[in-house]
C-alpha positions in Angstrom: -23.9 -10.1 -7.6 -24.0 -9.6 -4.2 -26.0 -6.8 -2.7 -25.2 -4.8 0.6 -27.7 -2.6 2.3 -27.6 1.0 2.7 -26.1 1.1 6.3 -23.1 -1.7 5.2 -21.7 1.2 2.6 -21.7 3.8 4.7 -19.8 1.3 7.5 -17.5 0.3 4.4 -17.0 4.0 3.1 -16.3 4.9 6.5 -13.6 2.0 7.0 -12.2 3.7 3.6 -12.2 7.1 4.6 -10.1 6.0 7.0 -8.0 3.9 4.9 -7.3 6.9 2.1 -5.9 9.1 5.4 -3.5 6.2 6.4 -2.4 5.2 2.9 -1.6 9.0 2.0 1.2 9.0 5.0 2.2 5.6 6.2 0.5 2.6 4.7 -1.6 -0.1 4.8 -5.3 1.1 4.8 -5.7 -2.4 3.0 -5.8 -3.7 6.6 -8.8 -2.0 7.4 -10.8 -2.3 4.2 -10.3 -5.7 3.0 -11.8 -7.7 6.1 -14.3 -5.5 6.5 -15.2 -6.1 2.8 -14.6 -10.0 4.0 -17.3 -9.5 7.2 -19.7 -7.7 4.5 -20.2 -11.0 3.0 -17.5 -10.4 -0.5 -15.4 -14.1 -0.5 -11.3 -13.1 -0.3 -11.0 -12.8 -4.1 -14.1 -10.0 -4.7 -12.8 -8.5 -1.6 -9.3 -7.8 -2.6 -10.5 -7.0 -5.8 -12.8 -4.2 -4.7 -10.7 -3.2 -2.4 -8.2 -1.8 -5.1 -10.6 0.7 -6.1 -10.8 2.2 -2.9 -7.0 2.0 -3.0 -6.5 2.7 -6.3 -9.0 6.2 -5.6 -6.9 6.9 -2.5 -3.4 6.8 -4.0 -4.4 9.0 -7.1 -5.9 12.0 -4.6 -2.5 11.4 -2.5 -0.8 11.7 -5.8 -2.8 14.7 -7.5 -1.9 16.6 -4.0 1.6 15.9 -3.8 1.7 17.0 -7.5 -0.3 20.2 -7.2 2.2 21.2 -4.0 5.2 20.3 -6.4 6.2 17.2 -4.5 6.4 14.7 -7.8 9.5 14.8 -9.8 7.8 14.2 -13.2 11.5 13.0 -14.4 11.5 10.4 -11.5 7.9 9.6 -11.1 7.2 8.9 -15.0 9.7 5.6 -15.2 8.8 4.7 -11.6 4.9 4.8 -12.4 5.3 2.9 -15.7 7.5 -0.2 -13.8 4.9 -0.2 -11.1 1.7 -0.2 -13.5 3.1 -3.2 -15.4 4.4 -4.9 -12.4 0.9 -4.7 -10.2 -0.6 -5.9 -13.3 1.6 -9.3 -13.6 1.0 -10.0 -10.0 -2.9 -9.5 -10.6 -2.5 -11.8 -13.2 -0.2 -14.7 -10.5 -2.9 -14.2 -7.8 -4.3 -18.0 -9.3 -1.6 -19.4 -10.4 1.3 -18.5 -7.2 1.6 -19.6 -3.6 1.5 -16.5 -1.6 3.2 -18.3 1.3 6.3 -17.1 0.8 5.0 -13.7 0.9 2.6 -14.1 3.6 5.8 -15.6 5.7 8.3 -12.7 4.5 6.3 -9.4 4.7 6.2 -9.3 8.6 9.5 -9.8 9.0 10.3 -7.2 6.5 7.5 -4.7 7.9 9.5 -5.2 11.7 12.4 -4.6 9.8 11.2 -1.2 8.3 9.9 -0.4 11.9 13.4 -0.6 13.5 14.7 1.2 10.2 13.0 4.3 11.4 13.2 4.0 15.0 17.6 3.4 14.6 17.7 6.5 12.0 17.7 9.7 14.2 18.9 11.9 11.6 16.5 11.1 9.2 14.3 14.0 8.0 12.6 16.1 4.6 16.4 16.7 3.2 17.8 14.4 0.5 21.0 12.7 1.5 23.2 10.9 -1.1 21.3 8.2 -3.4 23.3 4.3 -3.3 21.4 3.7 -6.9 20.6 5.1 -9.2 16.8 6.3 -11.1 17.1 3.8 -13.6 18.0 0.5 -11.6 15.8 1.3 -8.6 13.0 1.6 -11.7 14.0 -2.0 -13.0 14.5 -3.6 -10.2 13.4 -2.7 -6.5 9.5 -1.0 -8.1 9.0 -4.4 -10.2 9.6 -6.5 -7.1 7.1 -4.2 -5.0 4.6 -3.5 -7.5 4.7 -7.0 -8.2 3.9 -8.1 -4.5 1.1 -5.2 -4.6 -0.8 -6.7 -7.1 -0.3 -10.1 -6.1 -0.2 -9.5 -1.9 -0.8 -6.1 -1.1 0.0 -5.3 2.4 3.2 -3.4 2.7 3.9 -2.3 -0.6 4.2 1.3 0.5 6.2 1.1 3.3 8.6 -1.0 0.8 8.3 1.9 -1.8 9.2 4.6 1.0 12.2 2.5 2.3 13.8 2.1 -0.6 13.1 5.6 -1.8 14.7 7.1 1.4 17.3 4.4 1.6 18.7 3.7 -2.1 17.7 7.2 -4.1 18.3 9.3 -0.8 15.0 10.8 -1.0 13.5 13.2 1.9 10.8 11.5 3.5 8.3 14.3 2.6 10.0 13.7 -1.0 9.3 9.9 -0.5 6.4 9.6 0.3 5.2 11.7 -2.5 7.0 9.9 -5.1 5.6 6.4 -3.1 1.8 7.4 -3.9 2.5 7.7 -7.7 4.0 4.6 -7.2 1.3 3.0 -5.3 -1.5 4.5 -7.3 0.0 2.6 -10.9 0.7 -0.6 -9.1 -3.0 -0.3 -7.9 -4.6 1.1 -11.4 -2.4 -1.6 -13.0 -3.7 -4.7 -10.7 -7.7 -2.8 -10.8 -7.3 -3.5 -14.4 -6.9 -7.2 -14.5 -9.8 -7.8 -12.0 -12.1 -5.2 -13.6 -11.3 -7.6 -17.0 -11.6 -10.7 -14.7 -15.3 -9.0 -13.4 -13.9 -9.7 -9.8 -14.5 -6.3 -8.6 -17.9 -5.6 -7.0 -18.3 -2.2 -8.7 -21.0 0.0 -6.6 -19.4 -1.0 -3.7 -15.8 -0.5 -4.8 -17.2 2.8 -6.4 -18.8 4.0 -3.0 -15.4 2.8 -1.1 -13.3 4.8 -3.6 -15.1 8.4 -3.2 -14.6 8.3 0.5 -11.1 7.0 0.4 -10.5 9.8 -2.3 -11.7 12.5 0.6 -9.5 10.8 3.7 -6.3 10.9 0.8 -7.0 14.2 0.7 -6.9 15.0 4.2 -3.6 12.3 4.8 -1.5 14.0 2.2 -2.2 17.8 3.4 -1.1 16.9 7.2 1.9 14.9 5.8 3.2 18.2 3.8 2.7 20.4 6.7 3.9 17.8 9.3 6.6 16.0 7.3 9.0 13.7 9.1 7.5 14.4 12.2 4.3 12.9 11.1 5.5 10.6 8.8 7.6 9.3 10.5 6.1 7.6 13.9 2.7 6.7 11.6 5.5 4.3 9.3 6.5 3.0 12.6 3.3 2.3 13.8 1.4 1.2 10.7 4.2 -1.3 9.8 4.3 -2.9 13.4 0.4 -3.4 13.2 0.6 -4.6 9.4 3.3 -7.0 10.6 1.4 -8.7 13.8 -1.8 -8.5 11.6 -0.3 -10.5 8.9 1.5 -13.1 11.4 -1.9 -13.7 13.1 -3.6 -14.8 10.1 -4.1 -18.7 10.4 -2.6 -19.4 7.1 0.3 -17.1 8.0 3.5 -19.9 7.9 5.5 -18.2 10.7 2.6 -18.6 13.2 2.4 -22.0 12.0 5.9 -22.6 12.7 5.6 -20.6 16.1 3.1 -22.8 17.2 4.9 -25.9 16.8 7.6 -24.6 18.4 5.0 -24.3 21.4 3.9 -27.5 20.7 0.7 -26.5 20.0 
């Protein structure tokens, strides 16, 4: 088992701590924690492993503090939570045996996508609007496929819950994005699960990352409450933009392979 010093936890609970607060409003602290797992020495597979701990630990605090304000829709959230548990679990489970080229060439392009969503919808705000689908399709169909890519991928699958939350069940983006960190936490549990069973996960490190992600959740999900769309709104902009040229700058990412051949480089 690999061992870290004292100073290389508090580096990674600090890239955590930070994580937790971005996850509980926009997004994608994965970006943050799993190279810095990578440059701590874990090789990809322990480092996405461990790194659903410290995700796993963030989106439950974002969750209990939605749920204690009376943000969760128990109703809603127990059907969505069950689809995304069993879904994050499956893609665990394909992280050996699937390409993940199709996903690493398709999430950026969905992430700008989501981006211009939010920049083109001026009206959008913490009211529900009319929902295009309803509870128990969205639970079948759109939470398997993201749940699925959670486990299997990982970067994106909230900003994919919230869209299709706001967009398909007409949800408030306050509303949203509570209903987005149940989501995200099962998906996460579900996919911790198989690698715990697999012994992937590097535990005291994943245990250390998860108690400071649980804090910065904390602090996320109280300033997206009291800020709401104003808040929300510009981080799921940003974080999805970053996320998007993040992902298309990795060397195995297929679109930058195809960019740079149109360069002829």
């Amino acid at each position: 088992m690999i061992a870290l010093d004292f100073t290389t936890v508090l580096l990674l609970g600090g890239a955590a701590l930070l994580a937790g607060f971005i996850d509980a409003i926009a997004g994608g602290g994965g970006l943050l924690t799993v190279p810095a797992l990578m440059l701590a020495g874990l090789d990809p597979v322990a480092a996405i492993a461990t790194n659903k701990a410290q995700g796993a630990a963030g989106a439950l605090s974002s969750t209990y503090a939605f749920a204690r304000a009376g943000r969760i829709d128990r109703k809603i959230g127990a059907p969505v939570a069950i689809a995304a548990a069993l879904a994050g679990i499956a893609g665990a489970l394909s992280v050996t045996l699937l390409s993940r080229a199709m996903l690493q060439a398709a999430a950026p392009l969905l992430l700008i996508a989501i981006a211009l969503y939010f920049l083109a919808a001026p009206k959008l705000g913490d009211e529900d609007a009319r929902a295009r689908m309803s509870l128990g399709a969205f639970a079948m169909t759109i939470v398997p496929i993201v749940g699925f890519s959670d486990g299997l991928f990982g970067p994106g699958a909230g900003s994919f819950y919230v869209i299709g939350f706001i967009a398909l069940l007409g949800f408030g983006i306050v509303k949203a994005t509570a209903h987005t960190k149940l989501a995200n936490a099962a998906s996460n549990v579900g996919g911790l699960a198989l690698y715990a069973a697999t012994g992937a996960v590097v535990w005291p490190v994943g245990l250390a990352m998860a108690l400071f992600a649980f804090l910065g959740a904390q602090i996320g999900a109280i300033l997206a409450m009291r800020a709401g769309a104003r808040l929300i709104r510009p981080m799921l902009v940003v974080i999805s933009c970053a996320m998007a040229i993040r992902l298309m700058a990795d060397p195995a990412n297929p679109i930058r392979h195809a960019i740079a051949g149109l360069l002829g480089r």
